[in-house]
C-alpha beads as a LAMMPS data file, in Angstrom:
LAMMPS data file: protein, C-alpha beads

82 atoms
81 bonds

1 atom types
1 bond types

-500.0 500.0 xlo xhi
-500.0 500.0 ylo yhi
-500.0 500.0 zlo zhi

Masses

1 110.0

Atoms # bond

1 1 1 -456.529 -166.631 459.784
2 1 1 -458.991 -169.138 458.524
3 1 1 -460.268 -169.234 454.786
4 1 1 -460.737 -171.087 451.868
5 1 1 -456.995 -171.243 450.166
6 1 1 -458.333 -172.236 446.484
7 1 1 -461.183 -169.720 446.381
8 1 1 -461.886 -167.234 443.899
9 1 1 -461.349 -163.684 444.904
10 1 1 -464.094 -161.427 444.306
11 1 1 -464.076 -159.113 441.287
12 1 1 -463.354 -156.369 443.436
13 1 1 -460.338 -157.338 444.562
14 1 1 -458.648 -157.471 441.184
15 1 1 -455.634 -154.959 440.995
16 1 1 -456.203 -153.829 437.785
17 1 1 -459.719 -151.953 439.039
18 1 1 -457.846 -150.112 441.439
19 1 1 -455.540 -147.693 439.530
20 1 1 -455.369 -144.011 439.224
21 1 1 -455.933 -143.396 435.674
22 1 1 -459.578 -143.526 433.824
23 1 1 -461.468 -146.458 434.142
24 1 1 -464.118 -148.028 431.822
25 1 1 -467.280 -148.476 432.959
26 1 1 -466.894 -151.464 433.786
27 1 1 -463.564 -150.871 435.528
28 1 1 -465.868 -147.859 437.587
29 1 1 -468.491 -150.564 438.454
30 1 1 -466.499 -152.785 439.841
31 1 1 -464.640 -150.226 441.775
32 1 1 -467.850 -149.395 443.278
33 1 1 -468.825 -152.215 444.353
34 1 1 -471.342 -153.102 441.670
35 1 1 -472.536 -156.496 440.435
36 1 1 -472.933 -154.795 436.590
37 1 1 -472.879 -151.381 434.856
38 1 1 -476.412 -150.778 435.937
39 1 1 -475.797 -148.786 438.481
40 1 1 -473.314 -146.936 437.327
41 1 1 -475.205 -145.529 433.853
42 1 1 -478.669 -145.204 436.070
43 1 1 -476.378 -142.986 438.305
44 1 1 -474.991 -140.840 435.593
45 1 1 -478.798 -140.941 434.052
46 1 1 -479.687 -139.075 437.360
47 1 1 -476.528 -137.009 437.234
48 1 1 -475.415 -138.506 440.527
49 1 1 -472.298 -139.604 438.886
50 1 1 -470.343 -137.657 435.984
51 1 1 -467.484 -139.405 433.053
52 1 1 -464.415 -137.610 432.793
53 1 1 -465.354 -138.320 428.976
54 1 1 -465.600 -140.947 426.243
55 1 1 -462.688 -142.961 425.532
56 1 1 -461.933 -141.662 422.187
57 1 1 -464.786 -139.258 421.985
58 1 1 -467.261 -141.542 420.880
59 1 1 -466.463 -144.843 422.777
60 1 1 -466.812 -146.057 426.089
61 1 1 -467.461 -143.887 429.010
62 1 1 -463.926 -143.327 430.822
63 1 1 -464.475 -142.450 434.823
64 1 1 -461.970 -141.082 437.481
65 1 1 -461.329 -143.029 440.946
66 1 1 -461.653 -139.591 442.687
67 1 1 -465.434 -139.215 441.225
68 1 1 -466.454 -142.502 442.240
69 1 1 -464.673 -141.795 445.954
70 1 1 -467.151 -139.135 445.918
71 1 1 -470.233 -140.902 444.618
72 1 1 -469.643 -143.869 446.942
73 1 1 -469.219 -141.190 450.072
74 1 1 -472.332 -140.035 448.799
75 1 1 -471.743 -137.025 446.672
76 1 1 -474.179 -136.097 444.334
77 1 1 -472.984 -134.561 440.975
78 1 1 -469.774 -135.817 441.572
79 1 1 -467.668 -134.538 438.899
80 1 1 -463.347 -134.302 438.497
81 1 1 -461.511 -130.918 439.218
82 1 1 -459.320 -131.840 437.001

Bonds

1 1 1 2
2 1 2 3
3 1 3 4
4 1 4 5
5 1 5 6
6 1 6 7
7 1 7 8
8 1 8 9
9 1 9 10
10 1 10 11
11 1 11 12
12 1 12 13
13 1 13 14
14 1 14 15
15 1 15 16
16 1 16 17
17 1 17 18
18 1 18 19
19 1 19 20
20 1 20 21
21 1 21 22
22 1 22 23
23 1 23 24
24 1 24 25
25 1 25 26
26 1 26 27
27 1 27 28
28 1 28 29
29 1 29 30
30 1 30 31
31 1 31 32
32 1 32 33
33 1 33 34
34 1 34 35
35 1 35 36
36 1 36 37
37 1 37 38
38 1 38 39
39 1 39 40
40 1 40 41
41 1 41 42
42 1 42 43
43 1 43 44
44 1 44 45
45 1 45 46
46 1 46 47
47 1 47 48
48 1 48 49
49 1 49 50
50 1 50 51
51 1 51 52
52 1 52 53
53 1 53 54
54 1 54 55
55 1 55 56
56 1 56 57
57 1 57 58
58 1 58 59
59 1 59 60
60 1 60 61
61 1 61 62
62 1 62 63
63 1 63 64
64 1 64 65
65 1 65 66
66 1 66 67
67 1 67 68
68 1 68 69
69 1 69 70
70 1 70 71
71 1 71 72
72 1 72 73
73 1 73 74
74 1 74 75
75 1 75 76
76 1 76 77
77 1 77 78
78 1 78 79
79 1 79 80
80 1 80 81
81 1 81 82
């Protein structure tokens, strides 16, 4: 396999973005995909996407991997069953 040995690896591929517990937003937005947390808050704007909650109640919205499987299949409203 041919590549670049001492490159970067893209955001995406960090570990830590890919866990099953709640994610921050910007945790959710790189998960996705995203460049930024535009996307994700204009998607939960339009209630395409939906938080499992605020971390804390009043502090950062928290997401679930199994939403944002959902949104990115193209779900809209996609909300936890749990």
């Amino acid at each position: 396999m041919q590549g670049v040995s001492d490159a970067p690896l893209s955001e995406a591929a960090d570990s830590s973005c890919f866990r099953d517990g709640p994610m921050t937003t910007t945790e959710a937005a790189r998960y996705s995909g995203f460049k930024s947390t535009a996307a994700t808050r204009k998607a939960h704007r339009e209630g395409k996407l939906v938080p499992i909650g605020r971390r804390g109640g009043t502090g950062t919205h928290m997401w679930s991997r199994q939403v944002l499987d959902s949104f990115v299949a193209g779900a809209r409203g996609a909300r936890s069953t749990s």
